[in-house]
PDB file of N, CA, C and O in Angstrom:
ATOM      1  N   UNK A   1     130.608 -56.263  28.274  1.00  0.00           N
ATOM      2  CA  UNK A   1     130.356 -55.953  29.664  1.00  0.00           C
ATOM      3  C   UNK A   1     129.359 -56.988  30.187  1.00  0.00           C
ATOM      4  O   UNK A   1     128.383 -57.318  29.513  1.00  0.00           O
ATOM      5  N   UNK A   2     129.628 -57.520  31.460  1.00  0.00           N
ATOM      6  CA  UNK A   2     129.180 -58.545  31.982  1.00  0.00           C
ATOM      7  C   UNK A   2     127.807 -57.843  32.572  1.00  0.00           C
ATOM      8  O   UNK A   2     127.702 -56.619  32.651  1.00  0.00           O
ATOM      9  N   UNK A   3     126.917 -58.624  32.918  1.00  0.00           N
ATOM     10  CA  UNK A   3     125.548 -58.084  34.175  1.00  0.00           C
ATOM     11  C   UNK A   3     125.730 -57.471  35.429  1.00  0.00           C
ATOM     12  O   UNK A   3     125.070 -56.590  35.979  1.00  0.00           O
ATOM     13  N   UNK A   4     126.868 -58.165  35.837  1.00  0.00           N
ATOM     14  CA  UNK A   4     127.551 -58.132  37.075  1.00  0.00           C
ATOM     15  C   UNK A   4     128.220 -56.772  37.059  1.00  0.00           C
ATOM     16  O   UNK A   4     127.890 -55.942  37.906  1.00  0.00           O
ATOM     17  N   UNK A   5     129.342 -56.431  35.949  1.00  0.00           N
ATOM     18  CA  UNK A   5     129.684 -54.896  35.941  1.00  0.00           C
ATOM     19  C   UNK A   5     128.577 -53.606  35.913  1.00  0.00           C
ATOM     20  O   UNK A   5     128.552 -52.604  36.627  1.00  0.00           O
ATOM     21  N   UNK A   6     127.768 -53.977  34.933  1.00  0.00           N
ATOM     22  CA  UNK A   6     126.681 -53.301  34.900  1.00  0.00           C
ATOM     23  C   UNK A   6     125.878 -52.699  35.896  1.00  0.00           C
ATOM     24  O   UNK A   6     125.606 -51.520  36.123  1.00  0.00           O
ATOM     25  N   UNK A   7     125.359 -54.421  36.783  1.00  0.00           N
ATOM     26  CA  UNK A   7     124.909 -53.503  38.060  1.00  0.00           C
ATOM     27  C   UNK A   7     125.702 -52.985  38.969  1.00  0.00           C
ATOM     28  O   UNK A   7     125.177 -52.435  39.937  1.00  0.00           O
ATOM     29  N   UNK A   8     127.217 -53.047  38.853  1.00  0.00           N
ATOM     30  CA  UNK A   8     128.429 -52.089  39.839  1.00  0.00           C
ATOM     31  C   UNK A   8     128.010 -50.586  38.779  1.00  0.00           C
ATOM     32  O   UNK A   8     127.708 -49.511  39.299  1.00  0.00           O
ATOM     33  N   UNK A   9     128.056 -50.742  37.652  1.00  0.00           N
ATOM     34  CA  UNK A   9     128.445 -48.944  37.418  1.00  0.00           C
ATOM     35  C   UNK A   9     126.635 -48.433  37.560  1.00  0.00           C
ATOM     36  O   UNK A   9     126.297 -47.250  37.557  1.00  0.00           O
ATOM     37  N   UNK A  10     125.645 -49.605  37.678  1.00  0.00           N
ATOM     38  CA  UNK A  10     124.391 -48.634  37.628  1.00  0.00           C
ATOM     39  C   UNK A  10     124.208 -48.126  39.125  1.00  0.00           C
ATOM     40  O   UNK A  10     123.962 -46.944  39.364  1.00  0.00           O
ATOM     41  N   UNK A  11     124.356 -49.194  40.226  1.00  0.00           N
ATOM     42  CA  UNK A  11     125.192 -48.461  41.755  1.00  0.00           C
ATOM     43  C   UNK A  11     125.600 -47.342  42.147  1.00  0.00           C
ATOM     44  O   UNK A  11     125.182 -46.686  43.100  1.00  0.00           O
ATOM     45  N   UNK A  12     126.494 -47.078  41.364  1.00  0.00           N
ATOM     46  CA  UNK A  12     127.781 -46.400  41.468  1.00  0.00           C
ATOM     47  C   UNK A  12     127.043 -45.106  40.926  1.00  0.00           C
ATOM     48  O   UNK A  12     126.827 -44.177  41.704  1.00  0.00           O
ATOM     49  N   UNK A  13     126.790 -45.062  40.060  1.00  0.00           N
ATOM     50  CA  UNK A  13     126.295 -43.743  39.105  1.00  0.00           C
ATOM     51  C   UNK A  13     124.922 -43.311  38.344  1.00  0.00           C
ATOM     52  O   UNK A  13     124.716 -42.331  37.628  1.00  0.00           O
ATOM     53  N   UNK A  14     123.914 -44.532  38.797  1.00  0.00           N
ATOM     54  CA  UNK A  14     122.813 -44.566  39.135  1.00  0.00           C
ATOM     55  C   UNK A  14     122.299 -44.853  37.468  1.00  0.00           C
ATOM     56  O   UNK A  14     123.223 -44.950  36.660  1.00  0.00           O
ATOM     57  N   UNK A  15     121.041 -44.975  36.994  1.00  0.00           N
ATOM     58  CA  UNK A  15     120.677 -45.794  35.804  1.00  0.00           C
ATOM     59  C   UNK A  15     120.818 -44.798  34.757  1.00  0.00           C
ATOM     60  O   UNK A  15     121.199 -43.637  34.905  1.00  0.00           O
ATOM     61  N   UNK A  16     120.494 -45.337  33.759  1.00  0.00           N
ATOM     62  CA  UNK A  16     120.858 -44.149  32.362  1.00  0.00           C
ATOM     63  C   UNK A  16     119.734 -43.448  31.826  1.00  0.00           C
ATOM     64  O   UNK A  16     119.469 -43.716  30.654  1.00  0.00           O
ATOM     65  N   UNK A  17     119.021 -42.624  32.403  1.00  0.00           N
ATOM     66  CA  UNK A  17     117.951 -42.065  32.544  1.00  0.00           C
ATOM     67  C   UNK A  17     117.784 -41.131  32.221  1.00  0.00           C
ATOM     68  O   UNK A  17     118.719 -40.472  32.675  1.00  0.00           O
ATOM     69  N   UNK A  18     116.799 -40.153  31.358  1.00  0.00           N
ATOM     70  CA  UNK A  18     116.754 -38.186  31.154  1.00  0.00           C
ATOM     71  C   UNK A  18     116.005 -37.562  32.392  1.00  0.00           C
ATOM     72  O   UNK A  18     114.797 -37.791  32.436  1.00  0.00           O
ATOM     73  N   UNK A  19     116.392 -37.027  33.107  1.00  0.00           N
ATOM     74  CA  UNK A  19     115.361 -36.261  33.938  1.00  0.00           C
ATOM     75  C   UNK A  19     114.878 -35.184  33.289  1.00  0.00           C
ATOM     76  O   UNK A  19     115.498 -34.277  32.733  1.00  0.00           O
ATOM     77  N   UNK A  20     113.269 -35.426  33.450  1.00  0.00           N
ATOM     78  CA  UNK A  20     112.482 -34.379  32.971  1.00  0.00           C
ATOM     79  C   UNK A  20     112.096 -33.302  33.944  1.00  0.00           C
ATOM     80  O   UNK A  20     111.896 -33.505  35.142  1.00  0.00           O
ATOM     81  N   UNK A  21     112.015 -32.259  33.398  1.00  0.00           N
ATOM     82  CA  UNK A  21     111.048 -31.473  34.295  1.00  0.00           C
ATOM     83  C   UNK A  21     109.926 -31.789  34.681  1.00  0.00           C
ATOM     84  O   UNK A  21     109.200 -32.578  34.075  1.00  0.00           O
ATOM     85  N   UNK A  22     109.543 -31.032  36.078  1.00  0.00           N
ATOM     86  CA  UNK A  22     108.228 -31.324  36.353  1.00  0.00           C
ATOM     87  C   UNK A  22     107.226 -30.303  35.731  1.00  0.00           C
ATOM     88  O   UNK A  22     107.398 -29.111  35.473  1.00  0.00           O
ATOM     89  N   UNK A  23     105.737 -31.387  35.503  1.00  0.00           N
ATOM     90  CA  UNK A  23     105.158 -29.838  34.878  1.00  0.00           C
ATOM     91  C   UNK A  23     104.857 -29.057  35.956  1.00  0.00           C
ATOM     92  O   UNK A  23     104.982 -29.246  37.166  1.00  0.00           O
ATOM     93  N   UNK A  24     104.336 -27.920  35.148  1.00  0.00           N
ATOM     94  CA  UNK A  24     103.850 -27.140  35.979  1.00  0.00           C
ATOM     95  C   UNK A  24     102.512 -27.252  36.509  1.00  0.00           C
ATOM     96  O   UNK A  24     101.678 -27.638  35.690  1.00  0.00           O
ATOM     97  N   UNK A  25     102.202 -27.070  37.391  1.00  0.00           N
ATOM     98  CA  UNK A  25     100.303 -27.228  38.003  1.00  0.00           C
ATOM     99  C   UNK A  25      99.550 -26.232  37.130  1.00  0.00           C
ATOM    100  O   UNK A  25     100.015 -25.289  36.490  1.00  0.00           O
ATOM    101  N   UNK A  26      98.313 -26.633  37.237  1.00  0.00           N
ATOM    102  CA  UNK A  26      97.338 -25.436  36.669  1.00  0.00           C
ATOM    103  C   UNK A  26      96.663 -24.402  36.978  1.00  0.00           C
ATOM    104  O   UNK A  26      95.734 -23.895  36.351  1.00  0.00           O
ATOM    105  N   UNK A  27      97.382 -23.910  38.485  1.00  0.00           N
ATOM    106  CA  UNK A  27      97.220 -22.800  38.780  1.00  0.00           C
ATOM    107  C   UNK A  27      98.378 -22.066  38.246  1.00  0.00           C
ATOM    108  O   UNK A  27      98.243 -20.896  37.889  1.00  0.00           O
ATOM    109  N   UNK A  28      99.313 -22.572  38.183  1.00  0.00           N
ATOM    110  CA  UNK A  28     100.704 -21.784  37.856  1.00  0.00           C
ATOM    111  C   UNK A  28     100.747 -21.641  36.565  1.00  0.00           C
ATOM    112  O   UNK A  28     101.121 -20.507  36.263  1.00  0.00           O
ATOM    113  N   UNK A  29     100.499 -22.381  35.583  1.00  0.00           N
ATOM    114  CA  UNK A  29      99.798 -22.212  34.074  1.00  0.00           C
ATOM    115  C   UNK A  29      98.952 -20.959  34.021  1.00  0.00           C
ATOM    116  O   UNK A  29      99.005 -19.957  33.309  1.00  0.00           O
ATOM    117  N   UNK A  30      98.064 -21.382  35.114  1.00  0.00           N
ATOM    118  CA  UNK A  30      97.088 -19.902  34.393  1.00  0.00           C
ATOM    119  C   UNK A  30      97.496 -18.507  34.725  1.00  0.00           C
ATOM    120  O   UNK A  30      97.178 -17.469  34.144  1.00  0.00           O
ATOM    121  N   UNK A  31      98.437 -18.714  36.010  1.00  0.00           N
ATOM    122  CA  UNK A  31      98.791 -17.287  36.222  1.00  0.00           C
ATOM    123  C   UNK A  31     100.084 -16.745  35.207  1.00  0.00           C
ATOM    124  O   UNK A  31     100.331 -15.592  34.853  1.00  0.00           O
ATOM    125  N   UNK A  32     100.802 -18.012  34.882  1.00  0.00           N
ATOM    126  CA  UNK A  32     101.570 -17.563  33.251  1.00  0.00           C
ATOM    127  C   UNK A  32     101.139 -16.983  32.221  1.00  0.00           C
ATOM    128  O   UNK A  32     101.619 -16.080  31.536  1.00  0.00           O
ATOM    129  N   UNK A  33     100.138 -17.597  32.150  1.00  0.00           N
ATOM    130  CA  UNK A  33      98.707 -17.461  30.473  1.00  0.00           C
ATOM    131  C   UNK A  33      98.479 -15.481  31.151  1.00  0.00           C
ATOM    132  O   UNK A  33      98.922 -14.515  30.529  1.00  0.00           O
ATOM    133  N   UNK A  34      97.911 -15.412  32.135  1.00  0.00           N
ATOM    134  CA  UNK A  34      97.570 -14.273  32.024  1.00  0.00           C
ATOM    135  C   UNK A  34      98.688 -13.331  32.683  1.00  0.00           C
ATOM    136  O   UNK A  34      98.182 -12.382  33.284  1.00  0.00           O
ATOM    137  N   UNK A  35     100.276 -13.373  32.717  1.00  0.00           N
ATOM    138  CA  UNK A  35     100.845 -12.692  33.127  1.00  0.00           C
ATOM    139  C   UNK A  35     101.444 -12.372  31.707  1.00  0.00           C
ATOM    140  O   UNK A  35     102.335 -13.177  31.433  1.00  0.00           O
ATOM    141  N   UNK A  36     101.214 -11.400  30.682  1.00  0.00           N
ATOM    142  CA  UNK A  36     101.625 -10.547  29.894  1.00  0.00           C
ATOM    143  C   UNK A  36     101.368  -9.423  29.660  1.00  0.00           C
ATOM    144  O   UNK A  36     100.242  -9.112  30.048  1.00  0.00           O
ATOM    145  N   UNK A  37     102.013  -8.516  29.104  1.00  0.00           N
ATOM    146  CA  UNK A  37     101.755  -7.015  29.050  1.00  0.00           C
ATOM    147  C   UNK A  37     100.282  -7.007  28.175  1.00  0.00           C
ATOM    148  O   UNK A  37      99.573  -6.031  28.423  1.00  0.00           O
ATOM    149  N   UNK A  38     100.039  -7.450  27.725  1.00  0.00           N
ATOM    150  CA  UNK A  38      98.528  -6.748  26.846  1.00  0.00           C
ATOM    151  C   UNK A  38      97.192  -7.014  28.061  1.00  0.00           C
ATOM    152  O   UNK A  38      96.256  -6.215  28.096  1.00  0.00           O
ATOM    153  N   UNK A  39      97.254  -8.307  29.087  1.00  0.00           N
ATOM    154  CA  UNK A  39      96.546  -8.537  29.485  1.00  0.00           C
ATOM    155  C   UNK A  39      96.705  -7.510  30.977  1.00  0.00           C
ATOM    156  O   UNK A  39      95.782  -6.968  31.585  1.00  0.00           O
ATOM    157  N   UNK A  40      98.104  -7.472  31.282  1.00  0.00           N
ATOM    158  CA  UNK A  40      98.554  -6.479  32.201  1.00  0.00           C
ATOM    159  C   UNK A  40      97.701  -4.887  31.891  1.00  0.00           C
ATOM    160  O   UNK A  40      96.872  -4.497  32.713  1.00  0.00           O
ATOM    161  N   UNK A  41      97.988  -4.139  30.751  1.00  0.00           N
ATOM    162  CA  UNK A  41      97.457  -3.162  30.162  1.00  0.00           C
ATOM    163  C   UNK A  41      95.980  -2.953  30.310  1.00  0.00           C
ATOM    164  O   UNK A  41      95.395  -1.890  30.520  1.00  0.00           O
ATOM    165  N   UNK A  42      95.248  -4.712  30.097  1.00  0.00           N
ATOM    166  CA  UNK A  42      93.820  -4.149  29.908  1.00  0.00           C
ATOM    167  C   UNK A  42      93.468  -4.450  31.224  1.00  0.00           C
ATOM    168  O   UNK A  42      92.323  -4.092  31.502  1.00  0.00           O
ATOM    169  N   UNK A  43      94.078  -4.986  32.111  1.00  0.00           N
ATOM    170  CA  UNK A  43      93.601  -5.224  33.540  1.00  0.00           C
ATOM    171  C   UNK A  43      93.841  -3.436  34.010  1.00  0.00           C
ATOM    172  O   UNK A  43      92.920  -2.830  34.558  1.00  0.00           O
ATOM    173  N   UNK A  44      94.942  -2.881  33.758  1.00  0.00           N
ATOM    174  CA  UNK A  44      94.988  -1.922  34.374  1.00  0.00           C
ATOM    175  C   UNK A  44      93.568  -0.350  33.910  1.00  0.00           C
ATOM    176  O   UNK A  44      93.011   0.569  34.511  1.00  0.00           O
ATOM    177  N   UNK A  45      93.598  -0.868  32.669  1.00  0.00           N
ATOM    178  CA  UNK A  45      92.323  -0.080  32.165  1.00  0.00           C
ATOM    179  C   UNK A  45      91.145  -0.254  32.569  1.00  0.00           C
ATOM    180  O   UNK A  45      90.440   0.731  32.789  1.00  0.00           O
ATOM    181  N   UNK A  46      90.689  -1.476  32.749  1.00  0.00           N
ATOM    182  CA  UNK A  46      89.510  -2.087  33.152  1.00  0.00           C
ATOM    183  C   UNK A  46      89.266  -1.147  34.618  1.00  0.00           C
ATOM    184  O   UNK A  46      88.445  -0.232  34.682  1.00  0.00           O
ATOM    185  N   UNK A  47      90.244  -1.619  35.871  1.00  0.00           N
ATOM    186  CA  UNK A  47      90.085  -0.789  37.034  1.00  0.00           C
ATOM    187  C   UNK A  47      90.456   0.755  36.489  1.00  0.00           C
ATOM    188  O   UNK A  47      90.496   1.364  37.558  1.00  0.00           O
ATOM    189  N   UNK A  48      90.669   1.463  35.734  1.00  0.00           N
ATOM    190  CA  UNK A  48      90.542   2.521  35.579  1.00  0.00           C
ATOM    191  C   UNK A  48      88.553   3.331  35.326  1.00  0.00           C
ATOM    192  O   UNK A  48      87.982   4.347  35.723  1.00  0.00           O
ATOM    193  N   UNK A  49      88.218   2.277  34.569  1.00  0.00           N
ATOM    194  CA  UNK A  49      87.010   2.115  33.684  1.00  0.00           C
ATOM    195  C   UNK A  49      85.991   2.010  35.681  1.00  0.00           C
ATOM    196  O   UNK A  49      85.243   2.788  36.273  1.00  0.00           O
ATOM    197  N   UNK A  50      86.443   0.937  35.942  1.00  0.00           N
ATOM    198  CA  UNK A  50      85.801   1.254  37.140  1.00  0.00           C
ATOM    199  C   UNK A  50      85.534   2.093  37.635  1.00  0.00           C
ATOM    200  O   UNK A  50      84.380   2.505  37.755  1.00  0.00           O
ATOM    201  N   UNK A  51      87.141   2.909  38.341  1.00  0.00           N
ATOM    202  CA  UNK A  51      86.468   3.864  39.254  1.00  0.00           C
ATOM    203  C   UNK A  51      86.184   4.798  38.357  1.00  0.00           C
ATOM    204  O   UNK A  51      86.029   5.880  38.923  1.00  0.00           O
ATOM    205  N   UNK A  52      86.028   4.866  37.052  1.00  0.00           N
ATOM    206  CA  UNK A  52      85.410   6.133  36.907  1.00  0.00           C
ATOM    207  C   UNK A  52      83.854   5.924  36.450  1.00  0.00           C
ATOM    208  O   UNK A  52      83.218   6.514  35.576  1.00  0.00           O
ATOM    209  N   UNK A  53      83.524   5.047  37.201  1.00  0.00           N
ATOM    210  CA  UNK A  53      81.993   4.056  37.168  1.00  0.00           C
ATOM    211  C   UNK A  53      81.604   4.102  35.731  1.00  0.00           C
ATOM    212  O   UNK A  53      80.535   4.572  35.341  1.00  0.00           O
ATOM    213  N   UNK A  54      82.460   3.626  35.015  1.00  0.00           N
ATOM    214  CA  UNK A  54      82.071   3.308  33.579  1.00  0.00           C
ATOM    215  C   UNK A  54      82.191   1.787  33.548  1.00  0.00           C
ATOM    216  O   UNK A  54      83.246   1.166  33.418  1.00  0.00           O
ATOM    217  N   UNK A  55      80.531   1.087  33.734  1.00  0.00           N
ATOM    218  CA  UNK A  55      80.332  -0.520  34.290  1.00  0.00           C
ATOM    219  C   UNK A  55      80.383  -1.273  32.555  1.00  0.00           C
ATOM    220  O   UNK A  55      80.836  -2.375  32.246  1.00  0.00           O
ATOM    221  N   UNK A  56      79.884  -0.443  31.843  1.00  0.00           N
ATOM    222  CA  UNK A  56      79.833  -1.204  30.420  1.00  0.00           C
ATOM    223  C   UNK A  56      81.318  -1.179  30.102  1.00  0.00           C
ATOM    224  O   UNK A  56      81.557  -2.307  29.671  1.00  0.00           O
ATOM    225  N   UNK A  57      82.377  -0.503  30.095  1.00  0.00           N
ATOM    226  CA  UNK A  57      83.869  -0.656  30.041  1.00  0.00           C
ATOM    227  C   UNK A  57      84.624  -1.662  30.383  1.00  0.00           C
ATOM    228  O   UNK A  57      85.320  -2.404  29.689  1.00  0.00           O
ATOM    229  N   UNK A  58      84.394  -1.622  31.747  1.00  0.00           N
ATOM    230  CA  UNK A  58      85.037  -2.639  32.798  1.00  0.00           C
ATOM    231  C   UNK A  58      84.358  -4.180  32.429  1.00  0.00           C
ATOM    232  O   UNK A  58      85.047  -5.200  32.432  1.00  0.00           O
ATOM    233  N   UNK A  59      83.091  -4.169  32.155  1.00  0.00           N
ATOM    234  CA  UNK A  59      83.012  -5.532  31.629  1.00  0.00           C
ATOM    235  C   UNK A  59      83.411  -6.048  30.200  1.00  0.00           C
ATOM    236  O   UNK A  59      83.707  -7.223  29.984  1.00  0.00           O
ATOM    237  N   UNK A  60      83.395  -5.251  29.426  1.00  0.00           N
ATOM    238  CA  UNK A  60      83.750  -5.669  28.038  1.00  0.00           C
ATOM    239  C   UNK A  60      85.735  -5.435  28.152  1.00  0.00           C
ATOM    240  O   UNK A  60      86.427  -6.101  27.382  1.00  0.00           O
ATOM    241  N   UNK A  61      86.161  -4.821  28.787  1.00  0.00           N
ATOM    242  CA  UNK A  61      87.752  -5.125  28.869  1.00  0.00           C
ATOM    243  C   UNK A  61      88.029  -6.088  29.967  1.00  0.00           C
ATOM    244  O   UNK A  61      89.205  -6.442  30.051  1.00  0.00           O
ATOM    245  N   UNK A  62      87.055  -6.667  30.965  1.00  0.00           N
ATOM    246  CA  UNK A  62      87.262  -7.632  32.122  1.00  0.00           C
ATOM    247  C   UNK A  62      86.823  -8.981  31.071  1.00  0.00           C
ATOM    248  O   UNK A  62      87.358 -10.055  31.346  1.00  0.00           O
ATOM    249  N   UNK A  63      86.220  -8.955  30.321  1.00  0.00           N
ATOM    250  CA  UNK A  63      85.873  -9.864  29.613  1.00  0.00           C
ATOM    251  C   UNK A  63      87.188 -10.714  28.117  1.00  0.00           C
ATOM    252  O   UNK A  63      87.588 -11.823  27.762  1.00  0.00           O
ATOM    253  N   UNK A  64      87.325  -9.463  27.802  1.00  0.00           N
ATOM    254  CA  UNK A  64      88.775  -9.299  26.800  1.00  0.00           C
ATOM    255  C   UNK A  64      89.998 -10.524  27.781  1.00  0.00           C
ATOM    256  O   UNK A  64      90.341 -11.664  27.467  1.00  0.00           O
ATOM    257  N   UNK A  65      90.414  -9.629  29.081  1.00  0.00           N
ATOM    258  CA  UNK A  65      91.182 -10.341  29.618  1.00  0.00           C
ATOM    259  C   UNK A  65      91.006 -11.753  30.358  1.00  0.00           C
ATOM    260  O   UNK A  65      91.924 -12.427  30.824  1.00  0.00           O
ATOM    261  N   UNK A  66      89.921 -11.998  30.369  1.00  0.00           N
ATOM    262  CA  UNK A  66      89.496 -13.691  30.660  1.00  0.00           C
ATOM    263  C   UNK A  66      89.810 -14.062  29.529  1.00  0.00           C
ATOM    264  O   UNK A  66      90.937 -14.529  29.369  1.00  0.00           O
ATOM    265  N   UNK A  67      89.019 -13.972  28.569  1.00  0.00           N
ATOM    266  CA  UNK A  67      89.435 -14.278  27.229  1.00  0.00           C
ATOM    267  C   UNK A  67      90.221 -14.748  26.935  1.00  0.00           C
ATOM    268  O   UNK A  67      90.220 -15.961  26.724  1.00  0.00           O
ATOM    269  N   UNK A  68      91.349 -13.911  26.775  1.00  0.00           N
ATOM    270  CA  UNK A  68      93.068 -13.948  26.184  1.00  0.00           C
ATOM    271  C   UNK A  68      93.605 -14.916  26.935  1.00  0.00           C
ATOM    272  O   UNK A  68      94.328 -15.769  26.420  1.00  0.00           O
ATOM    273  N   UNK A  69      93.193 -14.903  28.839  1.00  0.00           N
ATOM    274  CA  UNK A  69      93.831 -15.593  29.307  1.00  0.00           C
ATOM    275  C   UNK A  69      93.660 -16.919  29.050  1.00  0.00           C
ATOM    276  O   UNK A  69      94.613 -17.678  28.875  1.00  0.00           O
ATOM    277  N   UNK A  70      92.139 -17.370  29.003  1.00  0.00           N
ATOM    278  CA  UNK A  70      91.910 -18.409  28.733  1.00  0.00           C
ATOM    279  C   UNK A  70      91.813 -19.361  27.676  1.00  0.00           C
ATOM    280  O   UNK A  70      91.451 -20.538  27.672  1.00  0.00           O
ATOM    281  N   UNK A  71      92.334 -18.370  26.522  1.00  0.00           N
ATOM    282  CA  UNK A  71      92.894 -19.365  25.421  1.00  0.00           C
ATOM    283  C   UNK A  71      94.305 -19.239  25.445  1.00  0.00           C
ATOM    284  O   UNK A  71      94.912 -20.037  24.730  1.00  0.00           O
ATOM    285  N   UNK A  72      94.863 -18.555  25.994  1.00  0.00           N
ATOM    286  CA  UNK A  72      96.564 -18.433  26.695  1.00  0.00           C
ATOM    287  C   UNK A  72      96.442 -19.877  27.350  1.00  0.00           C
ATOM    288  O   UNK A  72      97.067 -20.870  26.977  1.00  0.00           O
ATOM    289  N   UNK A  73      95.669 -19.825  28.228  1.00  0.00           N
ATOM    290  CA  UNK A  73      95.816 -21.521  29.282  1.00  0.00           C
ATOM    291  C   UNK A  73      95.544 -22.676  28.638  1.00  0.00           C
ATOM    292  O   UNK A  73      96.322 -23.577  28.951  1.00  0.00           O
ATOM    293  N   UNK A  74      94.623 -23.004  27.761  1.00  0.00           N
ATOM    294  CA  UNK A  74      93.848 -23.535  26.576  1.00  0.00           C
ATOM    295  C   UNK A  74      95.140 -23.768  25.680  1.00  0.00           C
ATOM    296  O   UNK A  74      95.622 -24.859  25.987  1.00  0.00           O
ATOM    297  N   UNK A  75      95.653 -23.329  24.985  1.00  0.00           N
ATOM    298  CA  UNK A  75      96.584 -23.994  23.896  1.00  0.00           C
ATOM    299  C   UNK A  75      98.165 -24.106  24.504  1.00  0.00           C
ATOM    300  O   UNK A  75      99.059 -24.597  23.815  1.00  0.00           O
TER     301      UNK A  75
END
């Protein structure tokens, strides 16, 4: 195959290339990292722990779920 054909079929059907995905941003990462059921669970406990003004609860399970998330985002 000549140069000349080459650049007709790279024209024609464009170069021989993989398209990758784009990544994802790192807001959208982190809201992945922390969108799972365990972190779901302790978020929902945590505001439970709240209103029933139990403040030492809510921080040690608000703490859990930073946590998780943030070695979720982290590796």
């Amino acid at each position: 195959m000549t140069e000349v054909q080459a650049a007709e079929i790279r024209a024609r059907v464009g170069v021989n290339e993989v398209e990758y995905e784009k990544p994802l941003s790192w807001w959208q990462h982190l809201w992945l990292s922390y969108r799972n059921p365990f972190n779901l669970l302790l978020t929902l406990l945590a505001v439970i722990s709240y209103l029933t003004e139990d403040m030492k609860g809510t921080v040690v399970i608000g703490t859990m779920v930073v946590l998780s998330t943030l070695l979720r985002f982290w590796q």
